[in-house]
C-alpha positions in Angstrom: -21.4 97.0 -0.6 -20.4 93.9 1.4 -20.9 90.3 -0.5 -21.4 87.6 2.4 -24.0 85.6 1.5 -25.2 84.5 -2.2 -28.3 83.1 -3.4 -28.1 81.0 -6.4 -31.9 80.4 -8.2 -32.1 77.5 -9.4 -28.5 75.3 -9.0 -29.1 73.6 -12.7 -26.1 72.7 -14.4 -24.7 76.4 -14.7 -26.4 77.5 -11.7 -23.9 74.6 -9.4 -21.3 75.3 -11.6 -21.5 78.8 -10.9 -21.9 78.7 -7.0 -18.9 75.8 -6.6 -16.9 79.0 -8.3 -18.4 81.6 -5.7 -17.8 79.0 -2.6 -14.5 78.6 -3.7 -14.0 82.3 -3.0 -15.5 82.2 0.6 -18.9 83.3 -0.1 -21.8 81.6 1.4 -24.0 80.2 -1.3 -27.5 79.1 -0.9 -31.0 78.5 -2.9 -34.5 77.9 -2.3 -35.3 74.7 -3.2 -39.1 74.2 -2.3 -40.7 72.8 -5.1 -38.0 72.4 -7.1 -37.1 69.3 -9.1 -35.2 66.1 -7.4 -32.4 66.5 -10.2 -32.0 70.7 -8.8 -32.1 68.8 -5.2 -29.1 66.7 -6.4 -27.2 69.1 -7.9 -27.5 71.8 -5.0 -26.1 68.8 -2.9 -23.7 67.8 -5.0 -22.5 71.3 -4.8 -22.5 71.6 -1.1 -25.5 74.3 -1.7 -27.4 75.5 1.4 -30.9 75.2 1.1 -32.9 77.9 3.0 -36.4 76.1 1.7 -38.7 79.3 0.7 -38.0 82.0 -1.5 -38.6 84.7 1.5 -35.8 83.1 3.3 -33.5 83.2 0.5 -34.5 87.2 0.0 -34.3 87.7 4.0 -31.0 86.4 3.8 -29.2 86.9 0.8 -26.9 89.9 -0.2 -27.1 89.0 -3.8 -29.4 86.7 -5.6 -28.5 85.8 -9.2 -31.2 84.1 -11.4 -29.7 81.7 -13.6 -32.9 79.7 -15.2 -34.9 78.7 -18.1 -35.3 82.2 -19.9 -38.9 81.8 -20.0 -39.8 81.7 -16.1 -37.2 84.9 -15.5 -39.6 87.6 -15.4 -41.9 85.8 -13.6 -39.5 84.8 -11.5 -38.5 87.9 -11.1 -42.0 89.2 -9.9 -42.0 86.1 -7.5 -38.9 87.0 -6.0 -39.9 91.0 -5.8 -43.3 89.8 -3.7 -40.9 88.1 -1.7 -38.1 90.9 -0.9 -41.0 93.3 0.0 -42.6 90.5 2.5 -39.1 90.3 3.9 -38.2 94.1 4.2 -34.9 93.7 2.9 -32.7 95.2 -0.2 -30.5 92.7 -2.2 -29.3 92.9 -4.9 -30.5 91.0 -7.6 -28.6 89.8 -10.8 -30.2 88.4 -13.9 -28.1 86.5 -15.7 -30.5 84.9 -17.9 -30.8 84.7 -21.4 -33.4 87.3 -22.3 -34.3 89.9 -24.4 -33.4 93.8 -23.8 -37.3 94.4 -23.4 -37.7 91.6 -21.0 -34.7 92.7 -19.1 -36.0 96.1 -18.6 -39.3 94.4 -17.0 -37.5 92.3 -14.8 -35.4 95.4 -13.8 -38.6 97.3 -13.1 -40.2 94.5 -11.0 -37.2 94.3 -8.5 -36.8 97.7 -8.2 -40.6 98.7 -7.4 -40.2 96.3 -4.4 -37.3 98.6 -3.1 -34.3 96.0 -4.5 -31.8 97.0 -6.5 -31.1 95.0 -9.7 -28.1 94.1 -12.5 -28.5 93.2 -16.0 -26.0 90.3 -17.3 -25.0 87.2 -19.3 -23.2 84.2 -18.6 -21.1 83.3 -22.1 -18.9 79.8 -22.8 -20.3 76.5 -21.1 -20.8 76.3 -17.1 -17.0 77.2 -15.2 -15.5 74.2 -14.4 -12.6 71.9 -14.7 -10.8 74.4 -16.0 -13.1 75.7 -18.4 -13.3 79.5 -18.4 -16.8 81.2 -18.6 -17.5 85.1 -18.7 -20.0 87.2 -16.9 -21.0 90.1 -18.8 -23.3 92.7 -16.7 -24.5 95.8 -17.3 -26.7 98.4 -15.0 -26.0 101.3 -12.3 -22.6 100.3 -10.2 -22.0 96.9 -12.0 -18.2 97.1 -10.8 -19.4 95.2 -7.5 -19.9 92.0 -9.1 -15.7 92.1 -9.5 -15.7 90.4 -6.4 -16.8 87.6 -7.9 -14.2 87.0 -10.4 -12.2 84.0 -10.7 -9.4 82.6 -12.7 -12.5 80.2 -14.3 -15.2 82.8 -14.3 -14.4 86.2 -15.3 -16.2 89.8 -15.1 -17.1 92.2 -17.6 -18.4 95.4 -17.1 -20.6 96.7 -20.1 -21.5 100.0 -18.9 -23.8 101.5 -16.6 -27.4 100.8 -19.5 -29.7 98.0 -18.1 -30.0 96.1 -21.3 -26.7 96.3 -22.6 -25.5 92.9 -21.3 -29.0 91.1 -22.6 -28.6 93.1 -25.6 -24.9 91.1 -26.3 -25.8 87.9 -25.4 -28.7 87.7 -27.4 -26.5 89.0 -30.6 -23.9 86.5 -29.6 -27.0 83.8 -29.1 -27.8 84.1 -32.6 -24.1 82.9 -33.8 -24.9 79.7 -31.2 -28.4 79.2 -31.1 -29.1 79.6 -35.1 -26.2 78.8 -37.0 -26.6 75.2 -34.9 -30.7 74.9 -35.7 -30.2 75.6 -39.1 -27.1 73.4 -40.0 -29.0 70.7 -37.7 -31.9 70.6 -40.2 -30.0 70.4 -43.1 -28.1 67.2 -41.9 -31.3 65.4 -40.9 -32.9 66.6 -44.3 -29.7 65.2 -46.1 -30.1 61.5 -43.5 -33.5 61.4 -44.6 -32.9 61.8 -48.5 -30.5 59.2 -48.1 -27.8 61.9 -49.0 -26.0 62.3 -45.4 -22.8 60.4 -46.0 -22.5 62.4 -49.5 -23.0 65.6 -48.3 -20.6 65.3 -45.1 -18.0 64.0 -48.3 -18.4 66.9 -50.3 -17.7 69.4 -47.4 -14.2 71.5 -48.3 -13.2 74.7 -45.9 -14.4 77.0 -44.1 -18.1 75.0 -44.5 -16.5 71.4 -43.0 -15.5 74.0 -40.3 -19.0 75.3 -39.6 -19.9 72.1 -40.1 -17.6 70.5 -37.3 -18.3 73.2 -34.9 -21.8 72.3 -34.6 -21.7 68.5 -35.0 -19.1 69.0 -31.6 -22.0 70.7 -30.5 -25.0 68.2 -30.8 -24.4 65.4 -28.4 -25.3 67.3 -25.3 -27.6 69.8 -27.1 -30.7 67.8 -26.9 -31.0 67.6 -22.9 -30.5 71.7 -23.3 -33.4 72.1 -26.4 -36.3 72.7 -23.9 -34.8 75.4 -22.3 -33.4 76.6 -25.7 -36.8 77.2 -27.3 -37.9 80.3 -25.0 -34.2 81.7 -25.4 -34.6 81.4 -28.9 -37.9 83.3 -28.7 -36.4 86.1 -26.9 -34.1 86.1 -29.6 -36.6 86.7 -32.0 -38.1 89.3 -29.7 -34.4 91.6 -29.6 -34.2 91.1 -33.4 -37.5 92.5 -33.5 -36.9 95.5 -31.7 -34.0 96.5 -33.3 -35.8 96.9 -37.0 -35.3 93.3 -38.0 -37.3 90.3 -39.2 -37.1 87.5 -36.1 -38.8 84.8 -38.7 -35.8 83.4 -39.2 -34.9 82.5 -35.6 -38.3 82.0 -35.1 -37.8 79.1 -37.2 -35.1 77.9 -35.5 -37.5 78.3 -31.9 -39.5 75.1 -34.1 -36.3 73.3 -34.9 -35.4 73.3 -30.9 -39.2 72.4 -29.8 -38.7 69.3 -31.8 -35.5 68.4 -30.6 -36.9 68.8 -27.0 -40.3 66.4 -28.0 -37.7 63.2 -28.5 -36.1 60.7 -26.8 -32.7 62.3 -26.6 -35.0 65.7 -25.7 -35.6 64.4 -22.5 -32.7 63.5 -21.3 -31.1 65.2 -18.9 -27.2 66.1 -19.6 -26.7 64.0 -16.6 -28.2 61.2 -17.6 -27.9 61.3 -21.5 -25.2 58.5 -23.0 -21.7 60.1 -22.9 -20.5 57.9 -25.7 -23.2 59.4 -28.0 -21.4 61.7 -30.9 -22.8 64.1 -32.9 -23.4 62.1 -36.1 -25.6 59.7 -33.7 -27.5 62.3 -33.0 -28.1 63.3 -35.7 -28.6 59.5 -36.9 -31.1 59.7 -34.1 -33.4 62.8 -34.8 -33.7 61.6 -38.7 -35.9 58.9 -37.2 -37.9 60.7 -35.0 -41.4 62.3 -36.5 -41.3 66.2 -36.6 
C-alpha cells in the first residue's frame, strides 16, 4: 500500500502533535475542520494542517485516516466517516487510535468495513510526541505492519498481532494503572485538604507510597483541561473490565471523580490556556474548594 496523503480527525493536542510527526516524514497531512471548534482551528494551523473542509473530502482524498478524539464520539464517528467513504467511492484505510473498549472497537471495525474501507485497531501510549518526548503506537488488525511507515525516532510502532481488539484491549489495561490509580489517590488528597489533614498526611508519606504519591501529584496540573474527555475513556474502561469477568464499579467510580474535575474552574480550561505555573498541590488546593 502506498501512504501519500494522511487525514488526521480531529488535530487536538495529540492529534497536531501526531501529524507535525507524520509531516516531518513527507506525508501530506490534512483534516476536516467544518464545524469543529476555533481552538481545533488553531491548532491545525499552528501545525501547518490542510484543511479539506467536509468529511467527504477528507475520505475522497485520504489514504489513511486516523481518529484520534474524545473516546465517546469514536464510534459515531466512525459511522459518520463510513457514510462518507461510501458517498465518496473510495477505500482508505482507517486507524482508530482512540481510547476504547475491545467491544467498541469491534463496532467501529464493523462500521468501516461494511462501507467497503478497510480498518486498524490501535492506541497511542505516553503524552502527545513532541520535543523530544517519545510516544508509542500500538495497533492491532489484518496487515497492521503498514503503519511502520509511520515510525519515527519520537513516535514508535508496535505491532500487536493480526486480532482487532488486541491493541484497545492493552491500552484500556494500561489505562487503568493511569486513569484510576490517579482518580483514586486524587480523592483521597482532597478528602485529607478538606479534614484539615492534607499537610499531615503528605508528612507521613514513607516509600514506595510518597512514590505513588509523587507520580500522580506530577500528574494533576494539566489533568483537569484533559477530565472531560477522561470521563467516557474511563467508561469504556469499565466496559472492558466488564467483559472480561470483572466488576467495573470501581472505575466506574473513578468515571464520577473525573466528571467532577471537568464541572470546575480548572475543568474548563483548556491545556493551552490553563496557568503553567499551577503545581499539583494547587490543584489540589483548588478542587478541595469546589462543591462535588
Amino acid at each position: 500500500m502506498t501512504i501519500k496523503t494522511v487525514g488526521v480527525m480531529s488535530p487536538g493536542s495529540m492529534g497536531q502533535a501526531i501529524a507535525q510527526q507524520l509531516r516531518g516524514k513527507g506525508f501530506d497531512v490534512c483534516t476536516a475542520l467544518d464545524g469543529r471548534s476555533a481552538r481545533s482551528r488553531e491548532l491545525a494551523h499552528e501545525a501547518g494542517i490542510r484543511d479539506v473542509g467536509s468529511l467527504d473530502r477528507l475520505a475522497a482524498q485520504c489514504d489513511v485516516i486516523l481518529s484520534i478524539m474524545n473516546p465517546g464520539a469514536a464510534l459515531e464517528f466512525a459511522q459518520l466517516l463510513a457514510q462518507s467513504i461510501k458517498r465518496a467511492g473510495t477505500q482508505p484505510l482507517v486507524v482508530d487510535c482512540n481510547a476504547i473498549a475491545p467491544t467498541t472497537m469491534q463496532a467501529v471495525y464493523a462500521a468501516i468495513t461494511a462501507s467497503g474501507a478497510r480498518c486498524l485497531d490501535a492506541g497511542v501510549f505516553s503524552p502527545p510526541p513532541r520535543a523530544g518526548v517519545q510516544a508509542r503506537l500500538y495497533t492491532s488488525g489484518p496487515d497492521a505492519e503498514v503503519l511502520n511507515v509511520f515510525a519515527t525516532p519520537d513516535f514508535a510502532v508496535r505491532v500487536l498481532s493480526a486480532r482487532i481488539g488486541d491493541a484497545s484491549a492493552l491500552k484500556m489495561c494500561d489505562a487503568v494503572i493511569s486513569k484510576g490509580v490517579t482518580a483514586l489517590v486524587l480523592q483521597m488528597l482532597i478528602a485529607a485538604e478538606r479534614l484539615g489533614v492534607g499537610a499531615e498526611l503528605e508528612a507521613q508519606f514513607t516509600a514506595p507510597r510518597k512514590r505513588i504519591h509523587d507520580v500522580v501529584i506530577d500528574a494533576l496540573p494539566v489533568m483537569p483541561s484533559k477530565s472531560y474527555r477522561w470521563v467516557p475513556e474511563v467508561l469504556e474502561i469499565a466496559k472492558t473490565l466488564e467483559a472480561a469477568g470483572m466488576t467495573p464499579k470501581m472505575i466506574e467510580g473513578a468515571a464520577e471523580v473525573y466528571q467532577f474535575v471537568a464541572s470546575t474552574a480548572l475543568g474548563r480550561e483548556t491545556p493551552e490556556s490553563r496557568d503553567k505555573s499551577r503545581d499539583g498541590r494547587a490543584v489540589v488546593k483548588a478542587l478541595a474548594g469546589e462543591p462535588w
